[in-house]
KOLMAR-83305 format. One record per residue: residue in three letters; x, y, z of N, C-alpha, C in turn. Coordinates in steps of 0.2 Angstrom, whole numbers, padded with zeros to 4 digits, always signed. Layout:
BEGIN
ALAXYZXYZXYZ;...
! end
This chain:
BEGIN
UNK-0200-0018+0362-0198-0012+0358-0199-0013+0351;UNK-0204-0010+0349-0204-0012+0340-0204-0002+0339;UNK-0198-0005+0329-0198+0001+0326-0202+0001+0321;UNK-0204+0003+0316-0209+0003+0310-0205+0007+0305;UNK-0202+0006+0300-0201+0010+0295-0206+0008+0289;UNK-0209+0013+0284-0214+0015+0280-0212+0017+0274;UNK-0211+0014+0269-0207+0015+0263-0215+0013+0256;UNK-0219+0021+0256-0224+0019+0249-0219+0018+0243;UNK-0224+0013+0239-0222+0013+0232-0228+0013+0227;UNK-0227+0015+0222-0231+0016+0217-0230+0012+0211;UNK-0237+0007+0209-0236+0003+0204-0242+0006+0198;UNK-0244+0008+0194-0247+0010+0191-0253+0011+0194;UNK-0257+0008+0194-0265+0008+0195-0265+0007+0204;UNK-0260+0002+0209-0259+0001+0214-0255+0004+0217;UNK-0256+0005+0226-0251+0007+0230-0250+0001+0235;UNK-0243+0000+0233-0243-0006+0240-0238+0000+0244;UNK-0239-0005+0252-0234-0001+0257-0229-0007+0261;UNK-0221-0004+0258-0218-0012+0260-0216-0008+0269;UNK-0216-0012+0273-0213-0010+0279-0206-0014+0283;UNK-0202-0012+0287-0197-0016+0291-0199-0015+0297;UNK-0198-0019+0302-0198-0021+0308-0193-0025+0311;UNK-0190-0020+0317-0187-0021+0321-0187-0022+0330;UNK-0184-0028+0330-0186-0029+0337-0179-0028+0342;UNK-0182-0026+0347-0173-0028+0350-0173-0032+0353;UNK-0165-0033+0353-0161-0039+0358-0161-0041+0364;UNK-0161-0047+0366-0161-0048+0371-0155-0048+0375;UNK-0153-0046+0381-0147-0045+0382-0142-0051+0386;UNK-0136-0050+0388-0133-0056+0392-0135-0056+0397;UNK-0130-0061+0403-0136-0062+0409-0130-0064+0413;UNK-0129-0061+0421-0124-0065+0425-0119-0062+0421;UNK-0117-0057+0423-0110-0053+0423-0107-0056+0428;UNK-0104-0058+0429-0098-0062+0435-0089-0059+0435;UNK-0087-0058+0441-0080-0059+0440-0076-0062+0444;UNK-0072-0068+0441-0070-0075+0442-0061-0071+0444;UNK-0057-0077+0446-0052-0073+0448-0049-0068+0449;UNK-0051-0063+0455-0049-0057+0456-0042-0058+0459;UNK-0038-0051+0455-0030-0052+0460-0031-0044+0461;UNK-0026-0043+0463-0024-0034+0460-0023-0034+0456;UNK-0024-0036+0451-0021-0032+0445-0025-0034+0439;UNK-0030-0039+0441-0034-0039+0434-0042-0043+0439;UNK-0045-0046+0434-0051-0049+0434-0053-0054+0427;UNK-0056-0060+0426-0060-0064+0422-0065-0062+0421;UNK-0069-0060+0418-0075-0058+0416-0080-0061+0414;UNK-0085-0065+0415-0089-0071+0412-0098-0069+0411;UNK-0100-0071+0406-0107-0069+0406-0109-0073+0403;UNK-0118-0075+0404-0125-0079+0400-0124-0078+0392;UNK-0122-0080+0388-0125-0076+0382-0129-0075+0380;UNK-0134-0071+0377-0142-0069+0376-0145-0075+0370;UNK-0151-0078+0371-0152-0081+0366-0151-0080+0358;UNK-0149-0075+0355-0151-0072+0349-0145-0072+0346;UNK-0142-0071+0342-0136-0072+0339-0133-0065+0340;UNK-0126-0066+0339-0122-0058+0344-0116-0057+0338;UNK-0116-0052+0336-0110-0049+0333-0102-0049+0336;UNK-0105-0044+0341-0100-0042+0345-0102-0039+0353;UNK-0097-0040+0357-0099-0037+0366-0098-0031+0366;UNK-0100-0027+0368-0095-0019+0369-0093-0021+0377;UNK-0088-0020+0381-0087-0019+0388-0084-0012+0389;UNK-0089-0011+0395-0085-0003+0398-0083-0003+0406;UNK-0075-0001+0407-0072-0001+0413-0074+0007+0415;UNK-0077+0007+0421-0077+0013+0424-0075+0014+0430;UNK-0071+0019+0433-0067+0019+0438-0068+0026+0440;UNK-0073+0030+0448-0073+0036+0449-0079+0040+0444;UNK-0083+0035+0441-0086+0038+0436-0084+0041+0430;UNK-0078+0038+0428-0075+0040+0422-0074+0030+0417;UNK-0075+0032+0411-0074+0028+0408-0065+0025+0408;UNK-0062+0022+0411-0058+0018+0410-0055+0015+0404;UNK-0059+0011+0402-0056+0008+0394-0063+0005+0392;UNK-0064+0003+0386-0069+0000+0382-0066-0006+0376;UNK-0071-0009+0378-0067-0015+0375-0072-0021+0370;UNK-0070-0023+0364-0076-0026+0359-0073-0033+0358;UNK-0080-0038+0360-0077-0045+0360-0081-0048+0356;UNK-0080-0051+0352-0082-0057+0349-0087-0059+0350;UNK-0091-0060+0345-0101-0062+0349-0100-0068+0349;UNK-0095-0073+0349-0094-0080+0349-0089-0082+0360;UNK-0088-0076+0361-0085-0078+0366-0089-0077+0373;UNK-0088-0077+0379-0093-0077+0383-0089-0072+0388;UNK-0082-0073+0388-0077-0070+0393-0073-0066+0392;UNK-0071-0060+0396-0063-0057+0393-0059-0056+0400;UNK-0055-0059+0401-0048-0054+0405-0049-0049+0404;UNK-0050-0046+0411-0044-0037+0412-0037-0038+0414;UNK-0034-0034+0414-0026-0034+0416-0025-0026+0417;UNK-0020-0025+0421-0018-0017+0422-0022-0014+0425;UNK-0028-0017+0429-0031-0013+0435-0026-0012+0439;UNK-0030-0005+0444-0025-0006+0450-0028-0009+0457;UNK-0020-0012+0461-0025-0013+0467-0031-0011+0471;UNK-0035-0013+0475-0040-0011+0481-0044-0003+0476;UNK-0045-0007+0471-0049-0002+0467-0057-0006+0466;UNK-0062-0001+0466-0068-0005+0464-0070-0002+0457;UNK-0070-0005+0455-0072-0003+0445-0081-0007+0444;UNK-0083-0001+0439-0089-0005+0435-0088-0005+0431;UNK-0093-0011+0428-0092-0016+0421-0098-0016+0418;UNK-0099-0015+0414-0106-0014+0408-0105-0018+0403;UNK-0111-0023+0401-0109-0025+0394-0115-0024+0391;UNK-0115-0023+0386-0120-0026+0379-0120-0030+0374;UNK-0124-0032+0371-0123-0037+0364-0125-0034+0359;UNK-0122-0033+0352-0124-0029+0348-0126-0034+0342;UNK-0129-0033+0338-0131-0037+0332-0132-0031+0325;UNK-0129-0030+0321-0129-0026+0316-0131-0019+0319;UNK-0138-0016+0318-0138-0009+0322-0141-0009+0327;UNK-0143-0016+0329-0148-0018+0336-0142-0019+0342;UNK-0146-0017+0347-0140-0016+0353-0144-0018+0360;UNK-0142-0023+0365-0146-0024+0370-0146-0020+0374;UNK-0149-0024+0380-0150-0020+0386-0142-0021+0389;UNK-0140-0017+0396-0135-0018+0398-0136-0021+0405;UNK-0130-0025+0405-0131-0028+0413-0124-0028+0413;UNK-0126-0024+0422-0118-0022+0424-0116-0022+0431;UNK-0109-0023+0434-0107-0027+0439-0102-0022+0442;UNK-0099-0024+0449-0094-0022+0450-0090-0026+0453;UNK-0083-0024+0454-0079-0026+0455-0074-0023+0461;UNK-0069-0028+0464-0065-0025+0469-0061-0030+0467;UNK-0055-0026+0466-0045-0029+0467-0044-0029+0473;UNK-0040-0034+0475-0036-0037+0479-0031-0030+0481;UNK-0028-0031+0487-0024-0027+0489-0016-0031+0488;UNK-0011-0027+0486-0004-0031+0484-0003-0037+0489;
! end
């Protein structure tokens, strides 16, 4: 995926064209969930070759967004807490690096019953 922006400038007698290019991100890998109880999950993932700002994670339950949560481009993990039991939830993540955003790889999950 390449962008191209095109910015002329004029110097007297010359026209140069400076451009930027962006590529995108390659995204994490091995979404996993580690300790499952009723009431929460460990969440564990590959982190992408490229340097990461921040994770976005999205809990969805029923097809509705749950909670959304931004982790640290330094960590690879998050706890949930406050599920409910014998529920299956999906988990999205991405990696974002300033205005570049990965692909998402996404899992689900099942809570234990009380």
């Amino acid at each position: 995926l390449f962008a191209f922006t095109f910015f002329p400038l004029k110097f007297t007698q010359f026209q140069f064209t400076c451009f930027s290019l962006c590529l995108a991100m390659d995204m994490p890998a091995e979404l996993t969930a580690l300790n499952i109880t009723p009431q929460g999950a460990l969440l564990r993932w590959n982190a992408p070759q490229s340097n990461v700002d921040n994770y976005v994670l999205t809990i969805t339950h029923n097809q509705l967004t749950a909670d959304t949560f931004l982790v640290e481009g330094n960590k690879h993990e998050h706890q949930l807490s406050s599920l409910k039991p014998s529920t299956t939830y999906s988990v999205a993540l991405y990696a974002t690096k300033g205005p570049l955003t990965s692909g998402t790889v996404i899992t689900n999950i099942q809570t234990r019953m009380c």
